[in-house]
Backbone bond lengths (Angstrom), bond angles and torsions (degrees), N, CA, C in turn:
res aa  C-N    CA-C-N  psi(-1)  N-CA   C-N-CA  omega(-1)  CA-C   N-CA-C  phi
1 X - - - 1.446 - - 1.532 108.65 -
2 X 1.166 116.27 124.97 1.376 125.47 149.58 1.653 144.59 -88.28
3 X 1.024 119.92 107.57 1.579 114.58 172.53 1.571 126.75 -81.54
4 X 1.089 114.38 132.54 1.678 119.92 179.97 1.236 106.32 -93.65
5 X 1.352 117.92 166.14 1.130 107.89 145.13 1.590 125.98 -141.76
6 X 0.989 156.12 -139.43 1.291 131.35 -142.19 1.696 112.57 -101.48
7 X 1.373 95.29 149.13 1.089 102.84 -165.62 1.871 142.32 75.08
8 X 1.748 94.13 13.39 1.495 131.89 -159.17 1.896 87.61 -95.71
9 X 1.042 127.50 135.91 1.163 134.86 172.63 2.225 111.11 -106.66
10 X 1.235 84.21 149.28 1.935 96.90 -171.76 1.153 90.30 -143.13
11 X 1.577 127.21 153.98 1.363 148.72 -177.28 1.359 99.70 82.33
12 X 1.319 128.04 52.89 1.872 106.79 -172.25 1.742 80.37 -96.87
13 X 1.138 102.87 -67.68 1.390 100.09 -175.82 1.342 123.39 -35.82
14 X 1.459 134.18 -38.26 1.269 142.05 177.05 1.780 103.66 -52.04
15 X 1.321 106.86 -53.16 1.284 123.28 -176.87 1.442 127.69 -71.58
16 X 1.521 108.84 -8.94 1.132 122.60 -176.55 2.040 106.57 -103.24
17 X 1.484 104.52 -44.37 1.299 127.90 174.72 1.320 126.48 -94.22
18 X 1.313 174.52 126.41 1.201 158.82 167.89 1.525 114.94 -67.27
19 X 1.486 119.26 -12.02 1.453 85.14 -153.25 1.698 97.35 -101.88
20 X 1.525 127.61 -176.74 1.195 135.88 -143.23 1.460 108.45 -71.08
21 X 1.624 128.28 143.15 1.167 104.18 174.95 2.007 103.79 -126.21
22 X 1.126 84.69 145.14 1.902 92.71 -176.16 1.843 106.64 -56.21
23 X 1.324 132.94 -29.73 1.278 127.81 -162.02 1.414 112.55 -74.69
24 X 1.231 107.10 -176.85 1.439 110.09 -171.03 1.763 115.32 -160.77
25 X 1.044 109.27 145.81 1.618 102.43 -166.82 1.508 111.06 -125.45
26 X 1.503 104.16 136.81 2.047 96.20 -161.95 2.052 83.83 -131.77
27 X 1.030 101.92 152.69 1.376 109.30 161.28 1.795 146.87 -91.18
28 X 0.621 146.70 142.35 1.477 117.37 -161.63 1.805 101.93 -115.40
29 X 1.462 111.56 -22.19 0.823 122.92 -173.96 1.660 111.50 -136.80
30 X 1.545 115.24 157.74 1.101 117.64 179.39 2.022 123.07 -43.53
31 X 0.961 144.31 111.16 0.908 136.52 172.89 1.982 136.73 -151.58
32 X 1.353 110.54 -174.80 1.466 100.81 -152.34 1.377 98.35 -126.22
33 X 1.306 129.53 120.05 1.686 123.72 -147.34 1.973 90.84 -128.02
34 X 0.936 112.14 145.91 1.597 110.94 176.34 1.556 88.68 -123.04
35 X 1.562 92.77 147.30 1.411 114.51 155.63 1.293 128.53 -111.67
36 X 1.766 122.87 141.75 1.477 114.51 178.26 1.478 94.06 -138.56
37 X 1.720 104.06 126.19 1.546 113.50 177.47 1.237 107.05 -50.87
38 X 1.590 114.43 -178.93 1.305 94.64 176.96 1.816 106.94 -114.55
39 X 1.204 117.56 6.85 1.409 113.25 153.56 1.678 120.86 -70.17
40 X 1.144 120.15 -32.40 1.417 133.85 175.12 1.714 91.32 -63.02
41 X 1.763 102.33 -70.52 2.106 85.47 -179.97 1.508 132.85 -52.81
42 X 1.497 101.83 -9.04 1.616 107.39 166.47 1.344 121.66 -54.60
43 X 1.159 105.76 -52.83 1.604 136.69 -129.87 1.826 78.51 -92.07
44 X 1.957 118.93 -62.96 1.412 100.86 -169.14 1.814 111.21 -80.68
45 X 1.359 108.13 6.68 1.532 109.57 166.51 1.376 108.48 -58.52
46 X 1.727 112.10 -55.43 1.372 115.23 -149.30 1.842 94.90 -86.48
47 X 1.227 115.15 -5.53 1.596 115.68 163.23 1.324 132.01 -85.46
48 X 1.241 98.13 -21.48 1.553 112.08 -167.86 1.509 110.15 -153.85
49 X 1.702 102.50 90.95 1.659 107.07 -176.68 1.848 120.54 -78.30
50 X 1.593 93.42 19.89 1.438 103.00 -172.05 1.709 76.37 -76.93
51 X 1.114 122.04 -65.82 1.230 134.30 -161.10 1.767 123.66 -20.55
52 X 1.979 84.33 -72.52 1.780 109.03 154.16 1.610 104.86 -22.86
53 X 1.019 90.16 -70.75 1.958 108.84 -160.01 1.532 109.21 -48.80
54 X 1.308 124.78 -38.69 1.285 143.44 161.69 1.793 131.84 -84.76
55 X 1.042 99.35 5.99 1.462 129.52 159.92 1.992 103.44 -80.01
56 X 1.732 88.30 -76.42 1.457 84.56 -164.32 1.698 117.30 -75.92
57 X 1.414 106.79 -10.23 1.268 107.38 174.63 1.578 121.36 -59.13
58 X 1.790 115.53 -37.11 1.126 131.47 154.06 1.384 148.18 -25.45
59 X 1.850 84.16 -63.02 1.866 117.80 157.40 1.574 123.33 -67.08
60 X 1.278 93.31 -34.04 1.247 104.93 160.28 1.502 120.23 -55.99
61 X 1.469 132.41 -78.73 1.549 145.08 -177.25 1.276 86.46 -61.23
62 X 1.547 170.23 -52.42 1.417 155.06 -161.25 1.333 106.70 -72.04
63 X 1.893 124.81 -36.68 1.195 111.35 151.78 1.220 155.47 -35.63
64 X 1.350 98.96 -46.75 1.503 123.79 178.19 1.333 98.58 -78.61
65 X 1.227 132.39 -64.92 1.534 121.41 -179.66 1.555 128.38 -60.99
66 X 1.336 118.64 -10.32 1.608 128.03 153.12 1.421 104.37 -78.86
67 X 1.277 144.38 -10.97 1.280 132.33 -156.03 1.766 104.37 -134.04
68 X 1.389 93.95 -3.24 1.858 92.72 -177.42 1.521 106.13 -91.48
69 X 1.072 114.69 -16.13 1.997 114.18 179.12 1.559 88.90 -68.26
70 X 2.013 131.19 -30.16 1.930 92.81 -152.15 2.249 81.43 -102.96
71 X 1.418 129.27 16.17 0.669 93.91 168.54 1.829 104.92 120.77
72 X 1.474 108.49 -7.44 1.564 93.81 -162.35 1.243 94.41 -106.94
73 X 1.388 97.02 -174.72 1.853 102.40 -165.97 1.309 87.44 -162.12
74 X 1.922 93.06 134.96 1.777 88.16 177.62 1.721 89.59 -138.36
């Protein structure tokens, strides 16, 4: 289990990929969640590559922290 905390985004991958994903997201506390289809995240990707850039920068640091418990280093 992972906890975020504010202002931490989940579904990137969903939004980036279509196909199904096993996880699941619970709240612990009161809060206010936005959704963006993922044709809408196309559309301000291909407007705004700040966006892109902060996508993978994300995927990026979640990598490394799924992958630093067996040991790897990139």
């Amino acid at each position: 289990m992972v906890e975020l905390t504010d202002g931490e985004i989940v579904g990137e991958l969903a939004a980036l990929d279509p196909e199904p994903r096993s996880a699941s997201v619970s709240t612990i506390d009161p809060s206010t969640l936005y959704k963006i289809e993922q044709s809408t995240l196309q559309i301000l990707m291909a407007e705004h590559p700040e966006i892109v850039q902060g996508i993978i920068k994300e995927l990026a640091h979640r990598l490394r922290v799924t992958t630093a418990p067996y040991g790897f280093s990139f």
